[in-house]
N, C-alpha and C positions, 0 to 999 in steps of 0.2 A: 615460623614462616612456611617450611613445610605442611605442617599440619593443616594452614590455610587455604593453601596451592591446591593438597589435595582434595579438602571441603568446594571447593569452589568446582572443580574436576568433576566431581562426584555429584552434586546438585547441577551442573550445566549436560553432560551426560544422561541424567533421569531427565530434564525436561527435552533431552533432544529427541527419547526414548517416546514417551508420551508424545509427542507431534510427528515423528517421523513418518507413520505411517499413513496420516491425514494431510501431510505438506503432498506425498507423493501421489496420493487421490486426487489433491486441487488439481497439480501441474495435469493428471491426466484430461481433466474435465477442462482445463484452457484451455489443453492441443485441439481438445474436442471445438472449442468456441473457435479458437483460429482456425479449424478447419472449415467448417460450414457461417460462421457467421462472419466475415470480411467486412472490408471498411466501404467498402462500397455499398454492402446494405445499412450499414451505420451512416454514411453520410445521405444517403436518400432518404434515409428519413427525419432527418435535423433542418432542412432546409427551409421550410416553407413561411417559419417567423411567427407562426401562430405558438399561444400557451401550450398544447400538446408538443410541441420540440422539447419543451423543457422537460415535461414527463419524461418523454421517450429517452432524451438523455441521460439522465438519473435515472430511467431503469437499467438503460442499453450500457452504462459503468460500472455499476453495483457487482457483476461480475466479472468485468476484466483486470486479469492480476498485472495491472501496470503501476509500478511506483513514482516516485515523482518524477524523475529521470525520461521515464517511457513517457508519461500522460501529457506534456507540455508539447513537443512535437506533435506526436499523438492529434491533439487538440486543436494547434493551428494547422493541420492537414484537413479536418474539419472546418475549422473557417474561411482558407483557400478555397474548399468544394462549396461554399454557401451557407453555412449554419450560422443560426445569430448569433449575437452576443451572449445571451442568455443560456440557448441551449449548448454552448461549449463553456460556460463556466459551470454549468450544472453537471458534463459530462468531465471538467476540471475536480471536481471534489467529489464527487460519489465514485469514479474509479480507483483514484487513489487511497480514498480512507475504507473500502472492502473490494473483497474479491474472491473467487471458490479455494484457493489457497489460504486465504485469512480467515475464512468463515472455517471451515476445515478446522484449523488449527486453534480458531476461538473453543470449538464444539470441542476438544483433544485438552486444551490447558484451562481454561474458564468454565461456563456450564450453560446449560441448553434455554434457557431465558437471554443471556447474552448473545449469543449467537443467531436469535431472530434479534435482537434489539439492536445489536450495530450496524449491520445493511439496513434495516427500517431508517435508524438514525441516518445515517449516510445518505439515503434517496431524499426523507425531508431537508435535510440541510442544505441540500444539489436544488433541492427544486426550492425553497424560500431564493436561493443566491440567485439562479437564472429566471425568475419571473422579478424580483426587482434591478436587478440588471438588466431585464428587456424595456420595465416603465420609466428607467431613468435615460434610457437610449432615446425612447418614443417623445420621453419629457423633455427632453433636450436636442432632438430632432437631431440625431449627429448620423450622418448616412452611412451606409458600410463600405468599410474599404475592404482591398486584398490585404493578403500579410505578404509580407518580405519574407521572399527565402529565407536571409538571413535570418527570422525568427524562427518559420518553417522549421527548417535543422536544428535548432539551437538546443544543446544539452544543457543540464542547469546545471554541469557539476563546474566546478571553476577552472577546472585543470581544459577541463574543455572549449576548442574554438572554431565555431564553425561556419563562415561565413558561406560558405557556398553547399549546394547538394553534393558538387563531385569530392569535397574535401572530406563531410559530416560521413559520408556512403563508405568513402576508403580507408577513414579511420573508426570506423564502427568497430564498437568493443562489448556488445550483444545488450548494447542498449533497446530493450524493443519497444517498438513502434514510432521509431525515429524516421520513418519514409522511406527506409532504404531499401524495404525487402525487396525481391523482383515479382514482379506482376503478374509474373505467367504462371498459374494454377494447376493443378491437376485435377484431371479431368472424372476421374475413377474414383470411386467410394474410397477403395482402400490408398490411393493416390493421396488422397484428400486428407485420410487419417494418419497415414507415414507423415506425412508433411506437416500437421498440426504438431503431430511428438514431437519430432525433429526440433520445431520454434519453441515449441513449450520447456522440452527438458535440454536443451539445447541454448539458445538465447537467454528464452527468459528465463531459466533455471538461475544462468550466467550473472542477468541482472540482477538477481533475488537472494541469492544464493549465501553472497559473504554478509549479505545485510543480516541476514536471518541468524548465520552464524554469531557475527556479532550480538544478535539480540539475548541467544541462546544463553551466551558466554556472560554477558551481562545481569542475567536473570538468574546463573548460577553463582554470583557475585551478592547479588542483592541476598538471595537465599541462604548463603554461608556469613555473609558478615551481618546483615538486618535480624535483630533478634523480634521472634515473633512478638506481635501485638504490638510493636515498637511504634507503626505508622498511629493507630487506634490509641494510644497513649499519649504520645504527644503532640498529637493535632484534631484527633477528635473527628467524627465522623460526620460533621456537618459541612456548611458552604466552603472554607476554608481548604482540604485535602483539594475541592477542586480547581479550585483559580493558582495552586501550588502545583497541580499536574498540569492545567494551561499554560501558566509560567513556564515550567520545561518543552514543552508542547512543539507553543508558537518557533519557536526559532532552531527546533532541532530536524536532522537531516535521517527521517526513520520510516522505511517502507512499513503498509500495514501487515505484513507478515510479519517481521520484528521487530513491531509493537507487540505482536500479544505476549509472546513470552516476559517480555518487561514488564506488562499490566499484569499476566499473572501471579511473578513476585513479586511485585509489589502485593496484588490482593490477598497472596497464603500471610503476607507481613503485618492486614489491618488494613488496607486500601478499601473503599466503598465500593461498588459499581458504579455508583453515577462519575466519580471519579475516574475509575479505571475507561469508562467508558471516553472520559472530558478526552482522555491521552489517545486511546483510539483514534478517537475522529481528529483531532487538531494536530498530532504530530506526522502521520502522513500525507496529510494535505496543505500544512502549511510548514516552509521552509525560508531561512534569510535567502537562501542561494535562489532560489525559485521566484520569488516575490516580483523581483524588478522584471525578470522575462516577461512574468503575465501582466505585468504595468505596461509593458509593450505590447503584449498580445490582445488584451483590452481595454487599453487604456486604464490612466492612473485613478480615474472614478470609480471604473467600474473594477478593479483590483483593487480598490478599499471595503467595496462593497459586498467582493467576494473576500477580505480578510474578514470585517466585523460581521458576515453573517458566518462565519464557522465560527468564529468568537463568543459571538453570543446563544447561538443552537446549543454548541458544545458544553455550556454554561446550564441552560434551561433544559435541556434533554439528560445531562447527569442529574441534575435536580429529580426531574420527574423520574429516572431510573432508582433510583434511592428511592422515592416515595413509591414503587411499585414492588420493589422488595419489602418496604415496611408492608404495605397492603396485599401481599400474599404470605404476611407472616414470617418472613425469610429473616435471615442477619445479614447489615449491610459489612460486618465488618469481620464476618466466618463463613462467609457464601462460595469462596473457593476451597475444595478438600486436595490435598496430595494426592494423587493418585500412582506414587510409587509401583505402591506393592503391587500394583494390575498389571504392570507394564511391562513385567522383567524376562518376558517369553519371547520365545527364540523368533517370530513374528517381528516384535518391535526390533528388537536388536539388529534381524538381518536389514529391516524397513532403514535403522538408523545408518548401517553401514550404504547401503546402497546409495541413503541419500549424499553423504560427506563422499563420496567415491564420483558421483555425479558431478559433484560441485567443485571437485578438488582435482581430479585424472584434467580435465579440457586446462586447468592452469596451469598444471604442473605439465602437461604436453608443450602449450606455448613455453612456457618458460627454458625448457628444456633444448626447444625447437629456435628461442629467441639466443640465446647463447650459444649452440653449435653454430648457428649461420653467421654471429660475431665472430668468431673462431676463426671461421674460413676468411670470412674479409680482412683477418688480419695477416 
């Protein structure tokens, strides 16, 4: 049992090794988006209902690191300011399934054909889902309403309740892009960039952060108990690996940041790409907890329409990813290498500590801060 503890230790540790120092490049490149790119230039330009909303959407997603958590408020703040239906379900699933932290850490654990091919995948999948979301709006003449606060705030995790702004605002727990920030901006370059850090490694770190660990921890699980070629042996590298990584997919609760370390062991274990890829796009975008929100958010048509078109993108784009590794000669089923031995410099290690020290000091502060002030009340 030992022995396993410590295999598992040892393999979650190297992959946190190899990601660390590209998780902490994303965060800086989001402080960078949150500072100059605000939602008020995002919502200015979603609103006007023509096809281009939906572009712009799926592009203007493709790099914000919000998981599911962040992206559903996020989104009905977008349909309160005017955007249609389409171009906020298109900005519904290309933010959540990539983002400069997930691409980052695709390019760190998977390999450099991946890492253009899941934000590619991500923007078509955004935009098939918000141009038929807009013809079934247009074909069904249904007019646009506001959203209800109450959807407004609403987190999808279940422990969460938020009927009001003032409620969602005072018990924010660095869920970002939930509405609450405050509005008043700085005005200075370097104002602008303190302040993007501050959100990035700060909030959103907050939100990202134990998922990632989780993913990590999970991935050095798969690595120490999954004996290689296990996946390639027993399922075989055709249609099947991916309507089995769908399967898990659809109804699990996994930001795209930890997703990829899970896709990566699985890919060292025999896992395809087109596969690895099905898990990518369908498990950060689609959730049980999330589903019923966006059935409120745009109704229960057009949240079927945005489940079966990531269902089936996710299906036909691992397909043709498999068929683009055979046609560059690649192996669908030996295309990810260990990259251990690269890693073991004092670079990654201090990258890795900094980052668990980020993620772990602001918790272990509340925690600390949340039981002396018990203390006193008593």
């Amino acid at each position: 049992m030992i022995d396993i503890l410590t295999k598992i230790a040892f393999e979650s540790w190297e992959v946190l090794l190899q990601s660390a120092p590209f998780m902490l490049f994303g965060f800086f490149v989001a402080g960078l988006l949150k500072a100059f790119v605000g939602p008020e230039f995002i919502s200015k330009n979603l609103g006007s209902g023509k096809i281009s909303d939906v572009f712009k959407a799926s592009l203007l997603g493709v790099p914000i690191p919000l998981c599911s958590c962040g992206v559903i408020p996020a989104a009905a703040q977008l349909r309160q300011q005017g955007a249609s239906k389409g171009a906020t379900t298109s900005f519904l699933i290309s933010t959540p399934e990539t983002g400069v932290d997930s691409i980052a850490v695709t390019y760190a654990l998977l390999d450099p054909i991946m890492t253009i091919l899941r934000p590619v995948a991500a923007f078509i999948t955004a935009v098939i889902a918000g141009i038929m979301v807009d013809r079934n709006e247009k074909k069904n003449g249904t007019p646009p309403q506001l959203i209800p606060d109450a959807i407004l705030f609403q987190h999808t995790h279940e422990h969460d309740h938020a009927p009001s702004k003032e409620q969602s605002c005072s018990n924010q727990t660095g869920c970002s892009g939930c509405g609450c920030e405050k509005s008043e901006s700085p005005s200075t370059f370097m104002g602008k960039v303190s302040s993007g850090m501050k959100y990035s490694f700060g909030n959103l770190l907050q939100d990202i952060g134990l998922w990632f660990i989780f993913g990590v921890i999970l991935a050095g699980m798969f690595g120490a108990l999954i004996p290689d070629g296990f996946i390639e042996k027993n399922l075989g590298d055709g249609f099947m690996p991916l309507l089995i990584m769908l399967a898990a997919a659809v109804p699990l609760y996994v930001c795209a940041t930890a997703s990829t370390p899970i896709a990566a062991a699985l890919a060292l274990k025999g896992l395809s790409p087109g596969a690895a890829l099905v898990f990518l796009l369908a498990g950060p975008a689609t959730n049980a907890a999330s589903f019923t929100v966006i059935a409120k958010l745009l109704g229960k048509r057009s949240a079927f329409i945005y489940l079966g078109t990531i269902i089936v993108c996710s299906l036909l784009l691992g397909m043709l990813t498999n068929w683009l590794y055979y046609s560059f000669g690649l192996s669908i089923t030996d295309w990810v290498q260990g990259g251990a031995e690269d890693v073991h410099g004092i670079f990654y290690t201090v990258s890795a500590i900094v980052l668990i020290a980020l993620i772990a000091v602001p918790r272990l502060t509340t925690m600390i801060n949340g039981k002396s002030e018990s203390g006193h009340s008593h």
